[in-house]
C-alpha positions in Angstrom: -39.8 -43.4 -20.6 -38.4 -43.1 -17.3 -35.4 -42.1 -18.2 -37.1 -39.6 -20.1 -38.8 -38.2 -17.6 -36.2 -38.2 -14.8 -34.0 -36.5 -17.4 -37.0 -33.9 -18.2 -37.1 -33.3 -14.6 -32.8 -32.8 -13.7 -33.5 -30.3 -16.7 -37.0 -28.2 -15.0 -34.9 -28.2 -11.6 -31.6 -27.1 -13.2 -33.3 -23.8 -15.0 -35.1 -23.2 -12.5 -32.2 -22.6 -10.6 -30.8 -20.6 -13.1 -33.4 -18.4 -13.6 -34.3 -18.0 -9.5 -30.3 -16.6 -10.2 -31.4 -14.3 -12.7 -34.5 -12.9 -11.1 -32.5 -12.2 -7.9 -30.0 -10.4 -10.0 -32.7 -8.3 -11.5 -33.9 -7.8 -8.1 -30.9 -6.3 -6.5 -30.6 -3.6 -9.3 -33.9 -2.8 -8.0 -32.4 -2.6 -4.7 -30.7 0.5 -3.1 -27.1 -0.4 -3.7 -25.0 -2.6 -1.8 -28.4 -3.7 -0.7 -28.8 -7.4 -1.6 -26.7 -9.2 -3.7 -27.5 -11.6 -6.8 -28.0 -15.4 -5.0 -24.8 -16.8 -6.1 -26.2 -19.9 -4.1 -28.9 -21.0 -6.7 -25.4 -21.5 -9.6 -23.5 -23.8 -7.1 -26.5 -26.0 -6.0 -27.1 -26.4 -9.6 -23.7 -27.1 -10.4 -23.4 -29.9 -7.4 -27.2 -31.6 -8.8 -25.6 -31.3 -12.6 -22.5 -32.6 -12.0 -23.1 -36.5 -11.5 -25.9 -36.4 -14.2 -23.9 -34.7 -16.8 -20.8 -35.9 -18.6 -18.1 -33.0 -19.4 -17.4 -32.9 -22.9 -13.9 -33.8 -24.3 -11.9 -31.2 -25.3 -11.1 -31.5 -29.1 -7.3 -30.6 -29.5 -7.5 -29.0 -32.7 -10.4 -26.4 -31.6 -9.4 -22.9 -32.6 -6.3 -23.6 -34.8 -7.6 -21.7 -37.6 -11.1 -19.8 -38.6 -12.3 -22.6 -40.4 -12.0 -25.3 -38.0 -13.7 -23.0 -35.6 -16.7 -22.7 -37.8 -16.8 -26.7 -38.6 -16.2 -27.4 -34.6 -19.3 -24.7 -34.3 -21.3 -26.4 -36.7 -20.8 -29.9 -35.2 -21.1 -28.7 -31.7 -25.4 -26.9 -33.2 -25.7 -30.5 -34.5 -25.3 -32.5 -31.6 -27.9 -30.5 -29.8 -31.4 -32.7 -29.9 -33.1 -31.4 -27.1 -32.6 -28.9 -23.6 -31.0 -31.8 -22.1 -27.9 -31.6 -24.7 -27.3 -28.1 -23.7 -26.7 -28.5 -20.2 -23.3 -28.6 -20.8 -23.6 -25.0 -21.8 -25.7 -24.0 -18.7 -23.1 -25.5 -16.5 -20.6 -23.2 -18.2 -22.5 -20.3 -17.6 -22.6 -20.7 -14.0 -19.1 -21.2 -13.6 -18.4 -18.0 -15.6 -21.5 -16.1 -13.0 -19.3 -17.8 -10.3 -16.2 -16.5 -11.7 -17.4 -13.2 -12.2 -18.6 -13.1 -8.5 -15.3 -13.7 -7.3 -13.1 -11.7 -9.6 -15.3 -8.3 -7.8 -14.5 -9.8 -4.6 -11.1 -10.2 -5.5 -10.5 -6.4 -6.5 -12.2 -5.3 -3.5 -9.6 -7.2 -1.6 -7.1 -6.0 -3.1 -8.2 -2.2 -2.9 -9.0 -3.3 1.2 -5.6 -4.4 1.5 -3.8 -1.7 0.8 -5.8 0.3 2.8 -5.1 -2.3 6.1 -2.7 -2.4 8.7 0.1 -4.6 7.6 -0.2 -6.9 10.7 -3.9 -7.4 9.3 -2.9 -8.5 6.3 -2.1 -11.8 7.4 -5.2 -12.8 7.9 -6.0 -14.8 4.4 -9.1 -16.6 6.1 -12.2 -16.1 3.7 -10.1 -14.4 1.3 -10.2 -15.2 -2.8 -7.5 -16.2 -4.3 -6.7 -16.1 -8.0 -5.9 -19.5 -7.6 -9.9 -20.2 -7.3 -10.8 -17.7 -10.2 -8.7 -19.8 -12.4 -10.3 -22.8 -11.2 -13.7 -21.6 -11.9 -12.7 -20.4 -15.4 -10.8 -23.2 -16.7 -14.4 -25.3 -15.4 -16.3 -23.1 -17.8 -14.4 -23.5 -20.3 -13.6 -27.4 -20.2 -17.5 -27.6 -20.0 -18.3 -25.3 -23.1 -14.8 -24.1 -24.8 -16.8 -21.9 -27.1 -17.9 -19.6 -24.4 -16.5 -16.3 -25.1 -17.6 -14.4 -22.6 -15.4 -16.6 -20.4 -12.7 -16.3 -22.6 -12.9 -12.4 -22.8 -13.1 -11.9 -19.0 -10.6 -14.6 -18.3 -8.2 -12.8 -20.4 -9.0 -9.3 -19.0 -8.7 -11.2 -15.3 -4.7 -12.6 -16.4 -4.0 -9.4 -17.4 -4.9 -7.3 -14.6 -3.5 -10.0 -12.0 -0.5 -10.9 -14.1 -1.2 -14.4 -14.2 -1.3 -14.0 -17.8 1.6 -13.0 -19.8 0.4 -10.0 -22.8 1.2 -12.8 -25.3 -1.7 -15.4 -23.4 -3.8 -12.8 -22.9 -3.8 -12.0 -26.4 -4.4 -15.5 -27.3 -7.7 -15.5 -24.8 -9.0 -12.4 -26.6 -8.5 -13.9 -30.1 -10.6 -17.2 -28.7 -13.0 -14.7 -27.6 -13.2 -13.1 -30.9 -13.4 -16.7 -32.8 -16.1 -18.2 -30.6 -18.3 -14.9 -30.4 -18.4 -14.3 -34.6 -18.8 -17.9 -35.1 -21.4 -18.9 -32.3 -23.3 -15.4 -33.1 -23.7 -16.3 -36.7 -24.6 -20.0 -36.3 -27.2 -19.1 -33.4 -29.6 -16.9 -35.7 -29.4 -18.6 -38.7 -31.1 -21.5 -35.8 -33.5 -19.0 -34.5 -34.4 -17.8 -38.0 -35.4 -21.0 -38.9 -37.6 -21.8 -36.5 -39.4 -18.7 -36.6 -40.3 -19.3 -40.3 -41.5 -22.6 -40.3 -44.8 -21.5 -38.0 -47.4 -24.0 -36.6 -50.5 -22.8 -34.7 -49.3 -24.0 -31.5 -45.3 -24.4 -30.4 -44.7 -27.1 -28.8 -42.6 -26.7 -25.0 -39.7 -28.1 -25.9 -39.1 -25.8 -29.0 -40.2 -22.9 -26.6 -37.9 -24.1 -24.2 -35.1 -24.3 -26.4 -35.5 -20.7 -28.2 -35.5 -19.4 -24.3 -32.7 -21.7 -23.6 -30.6 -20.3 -26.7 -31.4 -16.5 -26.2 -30.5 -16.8 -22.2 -27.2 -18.8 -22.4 -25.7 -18.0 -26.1 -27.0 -14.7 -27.0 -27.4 -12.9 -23.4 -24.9 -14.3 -21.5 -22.1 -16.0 -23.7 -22.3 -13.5 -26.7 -23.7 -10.4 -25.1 -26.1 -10.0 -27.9 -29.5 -8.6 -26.9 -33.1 -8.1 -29.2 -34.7 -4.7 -29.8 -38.3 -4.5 -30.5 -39.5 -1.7 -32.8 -39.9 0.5 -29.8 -36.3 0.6 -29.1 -34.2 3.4 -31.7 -30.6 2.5 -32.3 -29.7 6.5 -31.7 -28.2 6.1 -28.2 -25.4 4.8 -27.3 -25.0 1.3 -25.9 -23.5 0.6 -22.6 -21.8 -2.4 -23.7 -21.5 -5.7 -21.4 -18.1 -4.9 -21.3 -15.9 -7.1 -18.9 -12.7 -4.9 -19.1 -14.9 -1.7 -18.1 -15.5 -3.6 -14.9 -11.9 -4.8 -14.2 -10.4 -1.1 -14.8 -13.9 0.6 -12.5 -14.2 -2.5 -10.1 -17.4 -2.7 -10.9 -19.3 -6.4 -11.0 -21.0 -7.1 -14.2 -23.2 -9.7 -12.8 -25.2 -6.6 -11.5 -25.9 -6.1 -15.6 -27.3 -9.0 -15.5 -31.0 -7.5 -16.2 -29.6 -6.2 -19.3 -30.0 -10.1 -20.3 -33.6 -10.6 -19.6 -35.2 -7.3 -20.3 -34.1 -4.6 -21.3 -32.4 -4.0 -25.5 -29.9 -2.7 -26.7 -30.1 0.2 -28.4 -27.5 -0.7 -31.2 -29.7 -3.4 -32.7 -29.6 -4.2 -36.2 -32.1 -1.6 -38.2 -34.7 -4.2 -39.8 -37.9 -3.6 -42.1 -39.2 -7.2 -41.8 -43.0 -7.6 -40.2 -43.3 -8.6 -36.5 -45.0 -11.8 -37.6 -41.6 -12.9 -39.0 -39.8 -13.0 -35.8 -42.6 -14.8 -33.7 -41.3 -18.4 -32.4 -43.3 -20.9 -34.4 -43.3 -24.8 -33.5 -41.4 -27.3 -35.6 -41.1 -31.2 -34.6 -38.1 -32.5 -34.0 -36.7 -28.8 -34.4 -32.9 -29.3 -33.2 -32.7 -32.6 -35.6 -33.4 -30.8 -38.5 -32.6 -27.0 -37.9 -29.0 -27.9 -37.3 -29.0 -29.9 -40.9 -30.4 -27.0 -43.0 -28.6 -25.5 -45.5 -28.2 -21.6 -45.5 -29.4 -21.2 -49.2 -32.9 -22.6 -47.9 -33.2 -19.8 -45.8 -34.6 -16.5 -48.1 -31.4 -14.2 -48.1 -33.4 -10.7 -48.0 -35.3 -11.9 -44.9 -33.0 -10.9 -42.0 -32.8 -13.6 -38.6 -33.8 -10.9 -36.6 -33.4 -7.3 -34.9 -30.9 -8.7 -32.8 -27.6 -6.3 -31.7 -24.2 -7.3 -32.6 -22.1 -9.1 -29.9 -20.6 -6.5 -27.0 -18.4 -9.7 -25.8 -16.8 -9.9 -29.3 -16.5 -5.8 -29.8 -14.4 -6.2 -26.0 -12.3 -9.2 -27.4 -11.9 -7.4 -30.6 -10.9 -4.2 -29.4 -8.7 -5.6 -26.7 -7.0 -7.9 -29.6 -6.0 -5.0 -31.8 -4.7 -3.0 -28.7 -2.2 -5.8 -27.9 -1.0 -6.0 -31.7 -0.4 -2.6 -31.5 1.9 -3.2 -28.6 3.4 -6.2 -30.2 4.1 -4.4 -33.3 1.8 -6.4 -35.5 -0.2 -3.6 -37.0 -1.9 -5.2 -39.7 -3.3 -8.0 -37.5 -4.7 -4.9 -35.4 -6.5 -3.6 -38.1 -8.0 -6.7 -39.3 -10.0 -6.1 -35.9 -10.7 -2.2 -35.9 -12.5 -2.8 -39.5 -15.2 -3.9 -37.4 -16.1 -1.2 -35.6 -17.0 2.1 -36.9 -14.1 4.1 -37.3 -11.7 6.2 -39.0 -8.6 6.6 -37.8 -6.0 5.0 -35.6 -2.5 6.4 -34.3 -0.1 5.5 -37.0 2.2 2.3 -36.6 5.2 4.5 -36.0 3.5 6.1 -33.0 4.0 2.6 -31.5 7.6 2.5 -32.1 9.9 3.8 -29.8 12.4 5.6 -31.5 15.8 4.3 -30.1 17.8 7.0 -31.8 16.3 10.0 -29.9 16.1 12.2 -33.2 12.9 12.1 -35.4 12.5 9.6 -37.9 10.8 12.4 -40.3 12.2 14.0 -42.6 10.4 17.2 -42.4 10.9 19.8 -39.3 8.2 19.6 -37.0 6.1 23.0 -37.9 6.5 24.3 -33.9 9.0 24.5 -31.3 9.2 20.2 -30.2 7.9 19.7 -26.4 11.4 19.4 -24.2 12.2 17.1 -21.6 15.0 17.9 -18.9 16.6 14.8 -18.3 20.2 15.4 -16.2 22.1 12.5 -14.7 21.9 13.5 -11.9 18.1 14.1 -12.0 15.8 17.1 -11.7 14.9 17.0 -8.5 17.7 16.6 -5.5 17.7 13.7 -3.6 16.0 14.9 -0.6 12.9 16.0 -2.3 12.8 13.0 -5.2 12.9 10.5 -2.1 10.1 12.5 -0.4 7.7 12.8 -3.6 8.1 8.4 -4.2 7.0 8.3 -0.8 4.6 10.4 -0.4 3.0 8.9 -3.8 3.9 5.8 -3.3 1.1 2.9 -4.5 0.3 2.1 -0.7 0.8 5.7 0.4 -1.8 7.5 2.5 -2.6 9.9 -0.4 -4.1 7.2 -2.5 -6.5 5.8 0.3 -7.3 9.3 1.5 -8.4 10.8 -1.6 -10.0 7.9 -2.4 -8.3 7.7 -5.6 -9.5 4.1 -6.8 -12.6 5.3 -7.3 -12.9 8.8 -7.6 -13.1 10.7 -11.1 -10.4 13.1 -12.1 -9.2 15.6 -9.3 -6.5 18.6 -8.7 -5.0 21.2 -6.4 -4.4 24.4 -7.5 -2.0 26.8 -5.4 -2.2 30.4 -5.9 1.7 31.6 -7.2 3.4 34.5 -4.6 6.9 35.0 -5.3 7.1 36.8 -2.1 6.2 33.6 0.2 8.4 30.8 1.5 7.3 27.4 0.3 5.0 26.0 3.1 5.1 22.6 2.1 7.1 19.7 0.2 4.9 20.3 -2.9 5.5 24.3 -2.7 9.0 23.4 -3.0 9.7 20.9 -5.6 7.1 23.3 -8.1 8.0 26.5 -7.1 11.8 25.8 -6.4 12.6 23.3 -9.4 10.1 23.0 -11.6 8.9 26.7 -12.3 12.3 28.0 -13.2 12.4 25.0 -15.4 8.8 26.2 -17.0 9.8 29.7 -17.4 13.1 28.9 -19.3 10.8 27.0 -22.1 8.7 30.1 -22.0 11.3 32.5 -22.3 12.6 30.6 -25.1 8.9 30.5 -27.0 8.9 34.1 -26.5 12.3 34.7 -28.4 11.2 32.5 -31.1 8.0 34.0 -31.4 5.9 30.9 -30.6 3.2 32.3 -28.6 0.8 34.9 -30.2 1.2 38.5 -29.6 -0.7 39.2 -26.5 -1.4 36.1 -25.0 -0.3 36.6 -20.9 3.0 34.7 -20.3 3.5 35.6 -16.3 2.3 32.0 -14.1 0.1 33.0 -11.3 -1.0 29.6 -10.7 -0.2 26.0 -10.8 -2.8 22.9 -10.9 -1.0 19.7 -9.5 -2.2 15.9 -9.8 -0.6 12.5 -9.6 -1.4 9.2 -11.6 0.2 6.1 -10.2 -0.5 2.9 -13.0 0.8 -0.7 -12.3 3.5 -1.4 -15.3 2.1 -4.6 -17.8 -1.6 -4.3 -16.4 -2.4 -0.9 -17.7 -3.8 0.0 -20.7 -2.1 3.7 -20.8 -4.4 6.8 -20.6 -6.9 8.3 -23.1 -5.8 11.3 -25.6 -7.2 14.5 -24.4 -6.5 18.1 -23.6 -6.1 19.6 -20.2 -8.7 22.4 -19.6 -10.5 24.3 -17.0 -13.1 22.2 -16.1 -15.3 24.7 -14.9 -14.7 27.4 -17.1 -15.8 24.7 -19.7 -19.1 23.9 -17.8 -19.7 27.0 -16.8 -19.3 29.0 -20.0 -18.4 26.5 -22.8 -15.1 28.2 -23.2 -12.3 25.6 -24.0 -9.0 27.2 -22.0 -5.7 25.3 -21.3 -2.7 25.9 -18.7 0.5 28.1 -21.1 2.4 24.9 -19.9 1.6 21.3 -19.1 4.1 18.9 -17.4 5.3 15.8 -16.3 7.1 14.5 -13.1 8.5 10.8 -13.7 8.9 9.4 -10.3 9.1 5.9 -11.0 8.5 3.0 -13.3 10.7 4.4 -16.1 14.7 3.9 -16.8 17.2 5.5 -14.3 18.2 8.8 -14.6 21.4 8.0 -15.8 21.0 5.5 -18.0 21.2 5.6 -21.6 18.3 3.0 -22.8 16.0 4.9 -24.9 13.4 2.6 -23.8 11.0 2.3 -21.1 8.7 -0.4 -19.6 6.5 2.2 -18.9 4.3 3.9 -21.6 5.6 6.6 -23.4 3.7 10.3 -23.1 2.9 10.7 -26.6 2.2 15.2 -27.6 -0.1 15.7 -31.0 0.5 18.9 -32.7 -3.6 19.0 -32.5 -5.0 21.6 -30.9 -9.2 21.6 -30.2 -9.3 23.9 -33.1 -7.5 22.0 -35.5 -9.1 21.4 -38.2 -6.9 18.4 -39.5 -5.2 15.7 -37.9 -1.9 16.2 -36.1 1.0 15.5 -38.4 3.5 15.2 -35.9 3.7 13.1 -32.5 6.2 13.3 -30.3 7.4 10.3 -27.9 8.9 11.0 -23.7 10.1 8.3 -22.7 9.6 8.3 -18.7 13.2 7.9 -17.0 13.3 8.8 -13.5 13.4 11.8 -12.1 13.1 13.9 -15.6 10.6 16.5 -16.3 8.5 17.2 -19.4 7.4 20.1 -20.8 4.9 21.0 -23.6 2.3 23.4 -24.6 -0.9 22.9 -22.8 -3.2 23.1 -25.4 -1.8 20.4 -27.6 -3.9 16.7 -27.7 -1.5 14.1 -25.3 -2.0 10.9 -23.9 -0.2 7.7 -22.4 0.5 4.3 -24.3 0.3 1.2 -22.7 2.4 0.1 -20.0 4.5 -3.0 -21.4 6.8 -3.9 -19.1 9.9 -5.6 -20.5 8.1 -6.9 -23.9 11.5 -8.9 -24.5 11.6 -11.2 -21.2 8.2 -12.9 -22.5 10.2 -14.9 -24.8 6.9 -14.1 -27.2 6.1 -17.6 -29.1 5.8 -17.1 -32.8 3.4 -20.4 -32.8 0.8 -21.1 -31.1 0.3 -22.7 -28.1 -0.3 -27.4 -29.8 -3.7 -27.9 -28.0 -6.5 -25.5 -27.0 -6.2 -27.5 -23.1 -2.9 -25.9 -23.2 -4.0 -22.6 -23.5 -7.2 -23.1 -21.0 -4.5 -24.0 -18.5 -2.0 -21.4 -19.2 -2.3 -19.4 -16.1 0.8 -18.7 -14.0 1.5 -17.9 -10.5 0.2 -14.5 -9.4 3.1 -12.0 -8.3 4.0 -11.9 -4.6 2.0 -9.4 -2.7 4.8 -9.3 -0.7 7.0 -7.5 -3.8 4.8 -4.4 -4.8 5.0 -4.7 -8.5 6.3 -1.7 -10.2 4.3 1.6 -10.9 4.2 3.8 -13.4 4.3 7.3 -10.9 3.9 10.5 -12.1 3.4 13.8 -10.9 1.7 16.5 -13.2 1.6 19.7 -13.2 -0.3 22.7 -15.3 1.0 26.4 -15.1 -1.6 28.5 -15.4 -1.6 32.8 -16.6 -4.7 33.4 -14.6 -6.3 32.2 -11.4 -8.4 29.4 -12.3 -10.5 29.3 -8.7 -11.6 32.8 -8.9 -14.1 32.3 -11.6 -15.6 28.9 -10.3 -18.5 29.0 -8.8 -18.5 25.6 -7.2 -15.0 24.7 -6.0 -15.1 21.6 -4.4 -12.6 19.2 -2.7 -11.0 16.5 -4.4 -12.7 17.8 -7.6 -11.0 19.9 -10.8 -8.5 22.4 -9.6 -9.6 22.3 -5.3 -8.2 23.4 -2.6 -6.2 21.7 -0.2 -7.4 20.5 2.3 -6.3 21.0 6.0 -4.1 18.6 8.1 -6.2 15.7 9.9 -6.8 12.2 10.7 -9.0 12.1 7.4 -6.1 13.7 5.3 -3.0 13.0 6.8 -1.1 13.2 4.0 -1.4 16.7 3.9 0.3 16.3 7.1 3.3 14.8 5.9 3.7 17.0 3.3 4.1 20.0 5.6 6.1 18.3 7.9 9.5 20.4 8.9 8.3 23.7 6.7 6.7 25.6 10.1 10.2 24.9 11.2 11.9 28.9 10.9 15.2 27.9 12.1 15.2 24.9 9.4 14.0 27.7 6.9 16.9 29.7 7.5 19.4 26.8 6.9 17.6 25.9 3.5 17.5 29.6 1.7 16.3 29.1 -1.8 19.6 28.8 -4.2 20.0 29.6 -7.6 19.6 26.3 -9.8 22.5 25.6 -12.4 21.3 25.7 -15.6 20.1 22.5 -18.0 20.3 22.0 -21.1 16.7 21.0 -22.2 16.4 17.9 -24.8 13.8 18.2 -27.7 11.7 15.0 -27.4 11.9 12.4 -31.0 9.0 12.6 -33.3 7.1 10.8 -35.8 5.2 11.7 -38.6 2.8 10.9 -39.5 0.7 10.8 -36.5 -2.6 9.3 -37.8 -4.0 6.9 -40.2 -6.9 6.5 -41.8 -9.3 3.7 -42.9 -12.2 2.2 -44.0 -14.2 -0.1 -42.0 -15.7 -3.5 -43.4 -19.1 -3.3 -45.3 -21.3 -5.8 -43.5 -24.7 -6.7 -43.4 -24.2 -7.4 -39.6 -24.5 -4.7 -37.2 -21.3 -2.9 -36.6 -19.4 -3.7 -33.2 -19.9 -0.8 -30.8 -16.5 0.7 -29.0 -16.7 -0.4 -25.2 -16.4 2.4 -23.4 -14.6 1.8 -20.5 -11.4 0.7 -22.8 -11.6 3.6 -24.9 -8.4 5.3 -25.1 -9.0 7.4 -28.2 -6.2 5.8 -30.1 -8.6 4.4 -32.5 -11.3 7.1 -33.5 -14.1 7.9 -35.5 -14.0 11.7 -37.5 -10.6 12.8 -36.3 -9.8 15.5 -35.5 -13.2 16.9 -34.5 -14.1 14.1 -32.5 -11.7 15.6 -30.2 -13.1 18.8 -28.9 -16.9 17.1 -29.7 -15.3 14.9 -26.7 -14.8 17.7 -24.4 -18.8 18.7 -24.4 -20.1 15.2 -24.3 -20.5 13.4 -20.8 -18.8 16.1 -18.8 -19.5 13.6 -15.8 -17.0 11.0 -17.0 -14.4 12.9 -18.3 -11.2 12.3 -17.1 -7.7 14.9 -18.1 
């Protein structure tokens, strides 16, 4: 009886812990931000007192081998749970994976403060975390509960972003995440639905404690599965608990931790059933004999619950078919999309490079193909291709300055005057090398009567940006169209640049080099326009090589693919990996930060028939199509670029010369550009698409889901 009760009291003090966690997460989001902070404290005192009191679990080797030992592992690991103090294990889990998350958001904000110190400052590495100690407090979690998928998810999303992962691993986490979310999510209601039908007229406080215990640890935090009352609709959209969204925004999840203790989601399962079915009732002995029911004693039409489906499994779902996309394994891929609510997905051949350069249809693409100048030599001269990788270069001033890390999309547009001298380095690489470029493609429209009759073909204008993506940890960029922002707010009119272009700086082949592949994603041009009122039959694939500059209509639907890096130094395993502690502990060295690791750079630009500024009515810097700003110690890039050009004397000794011509290269295509399917029929809520990974290669309702996307959350919309 003593034991009892000192084992009744390790488990009061532990929660209480945990909860005093929870509460002062919930506090701090109802802090001004930045203003407190979630007591991280209260998970490693209650990981020191559990510790000594709480054997680890032994890691079974065969875990996760196949679906069906999952779901026997599952049910054995529900059957060994008798009481709150069997699930400790679990709880101890959890706060390794709050701890984790802690660190992984200081981490990233290291590593954004880094690049923006001194280099003499940055050898200071006191108090600083290390990925070292986020793979420590992951592999913890999941030596203490290896069924915890939300570990799994962000620890994969972590390896991936920090390259301590290879693409291979990382898919390997995500499928673990997958397995242990479906399975767990499954199991856990069945238990819950149970005990809410066998009703007494008072619970007793262990079977209250261990519904609270279950809906806290497995369905809030290790499933991301939360309950909707009959208040809450299922029309809105659900802003999943999505891990990845926070690794790619740097934002820290464990401020969504209220999510978990009070608020639903609004993608809950629709349900008819009386409220009186879903109250808890008491049943003695409830873990001994829940865990031994049969399903078929359970009524089948009586549903476990309005609870949502799992946003931990729709990440590690997602995530999964994204990297058998890139792998090439497209039917493993779709075995993961059925889940969500969908229609289409970029075809397989979309994925594949075409090595040959010349399109793998055989039909004629029904338009004039987008063309890529690619000389040996390059586009650019040295002078000015040297000057534009520095000037963008990942630990450049521009980045810092414009606060590009966290800012939403932003451009510059410069007013076109044929009679005035380039004033700055930008001036001159558009208006000396890549407008006479722009106008050839035009002039070659016009003679093949591609643009409509009408339509203005002089450039007045051009709208510059950059992009700058690390190769391997990048997901690519989301399909879209590039439009006037504020023409588009303003007055709902969808309007595109005549031209849209692309700048490889770096990441891609050399110039002169005669690999059609790339590490870096391919640009990928739909024939799909916003008024297109099927899918695009064509796509067509630039494949970035230094120094080489795209060209396509600005109107058509384009986007990015992942950045690989060299696929084929992984030495990909076609088995995997003999126990699951070899896969927990399959983290390698993070890169040097020392070596910079290689960027996919780009510099875009759209050429515009009308003044875009002139019809804004709020112009703004550092927003859609802005001005630049003047020279200063806030924006001293802007000084560098017009560093030399007030020089006269240098102007005279660099008069504008007449370019040789290029022969311009029609890019490879493949058709068809889309696929189509049907999603599973389920009676479990469909997966919901986390919206910070959404890249629009897998859609619902193509094609019009493409210009509905241009009116919905103007805010967040990124060209």
């Amino acid at each position: 009886e003593k034991e009892d009760e000192k084992d009744e009291q390790l488990v009061d003090v532990l929660w209480e812990h945990y909860r005093n966690f929870l509460d002062s997460a919930v506090a701090e989001n109802d802090q001004d931000e930045n203003e407190n902070d979630p007591d991280i404290d209260e998970l490693q005192e209650l990981i020191d007192i559990a510790k000594p009191h709480v054997e680890k679990p032994k890691l079974n080797a065969s875990s996760f081998q196949n679906g069906n030992d999952s779901d026997k592992d599952i049910e054995a690991f529900f059957a060994s749970w008798k009481s709150t103090k069997d699930m400790l294990p679990v709880l101890i889990s959890v706060a390794y994976f709050h701890l984790a998350d802690d660190a992984i958001s200081q981490y990233l904000m290291q590593q954004q403060q880094r690049q923006q110190d001194e280099p003499s400052m940055q050898d200071d590495n006191n108090g600083q975390v290390t990925a070292e100690h986020i793979q420590k407090l992951l592999i913890e979690s999941l030596e203490w509960f290896p069924y915890n998928a939300a570990t799994w998810s962000m620890g994969a999303n972590f390896g991936r972003m920090s390259q301590t992962l290879s693409l291979t691993s990382t898919r390997n986490w995500y499928e673990r995440a997958v397995q242990a979310a479906s399975g767990l999510r499954t199991r856990t209601l069945e238990v819950l639905s149970v005990s809410s039908r066998d009703e007494s007229d008072e619970p007793k406080d262990e079977d209250v404690a261990q519904k609270e215990w279950i809906e806290l640890l497995l369905l809030n935090q290790v499933l991301g599965v939360e309950y909707e009352d009959d208040e809450d609709g299922s029309d809105g959209d659900n802003d999943d608990r999505d891990h990845n969204s926070k690794m790619e925004e740097t934002t820290n999840t464990t401020k969504e931790t209220e999510k978990f203790q009070n608020e639903y989601d609004d993608n809950g399962m629709d349900d008819d059933e009386d409220d009186e079915e879903n109250e808890t009732a008491n049943k003695d002995d409830a873990f001994e004999n829940e865990f031994e029911k049969e399903s078929q004693d359970v009524d089948e039409e009586e549903e476990p619950g309005r609870y949502g489906a799992s946003s931990v499994e729709a990440t590690a779902r997602f995530m999964s078919a994204m990297l058998w996309s890139m792998e090439g394994h497209h039917d493993k891929a779709l075995s993961h999309l059925k889940h969500f609510p969908l229609s289409h997905r970029l075809h397989p051949n979309v994925w594949k490079i075409d090595t040959n350069g010349t399109s793998t249809s055989d039909n004629e693409p029904p338009m004039e193909p987008p063309l890529i100048f690619q000389p040996k030599e390059g586009v650019l001269p040295s002078h000015l291709y040297c000057g534009l990788k520095k000037l963008f270069s990942p630990d450049s001033s521009y980045w810092i300055e414009s606060d590009y890390a966290n800012r939403g999309y932003y451009s510059f547009f410069l007013e076109y005057d044929e009679s005035k001298r380039p004033r700055n380095l930008l001036e001159e690489v558009i208006v000396g090398h890549l407008l006479p470029r722009a106008q050839q493609v035009l002039d070659g429209m016009k003679d093949r009567n591609l643009i409509a009759e009408g339509t203005p073909t002089k450039i007045c204008g051009f709208e510059w940006w950059a992009h700058t993506r690390p190769i391997q940890a990048n997901l690519g960029h989301n399909l879209h169209f590039d439009t006037d922002e504020s023409m588009l707010d303003q007055e709902g009119k969808v309007t595109h640049p005549i031209l849209s272009s692309v700048l490889y700086l770096t990441g891609g082949r050399p110039s002169d080099s005669s690999d059609p592949t790339s590490p870096a994603g391919a640009t990928i041009i739909l024939n799909q326009t916003p008024d297109s009122e099927k899918s695009a039959d064509f796509c067509w694939q630039g494949i970035p090589h230094d120094n080489s500059f795209l060209l396509f209509p600005g109107d058509r639907l384009h986007g990015v693919l992942p950045c690989p890096g060299n696929l084929e130094s992984e030495n990909i395993p076609t088995e995997e990996p003999d126990t699951l502690e070899a896969v927990i502990h399959g983290f390698v060295p993070p890169p040097s930060p020392d070596i910079p690791p290689p960027h996919r750079l780009t510099f875009m630009v759209g050429f515009w028939t009308r003044n875009v500024p002139a019809t804004m009515k709020n112009r703004r810097l550092y927003g859609p199509c802005g001005p630049l700003p003047s020279p200063s110690k806030e924006h001293t890039w802007v000084g560098e670029i017009m560093n030399g050009y007030n020089d006269h004397a240098k102007d005279k000794k660099e008069q504008p010369i007449t370019l040789k011509p290029i022969a311009a290269t029609a890019l490879p295509s493949v058709s068809p550009a889309w696929e189509s399917f049907q999603p599973h029929s389920s009676d479990t809520p469909p997966l919901s698409i986390p919206h910070g990974i959404d890249h629009r290669f897998f859609v619902q309702g193509a094609p019009q889901c493409f210009r509905q996307s241009l009116f919905e959350d103007r805010d967040e919309i990124e060209c």
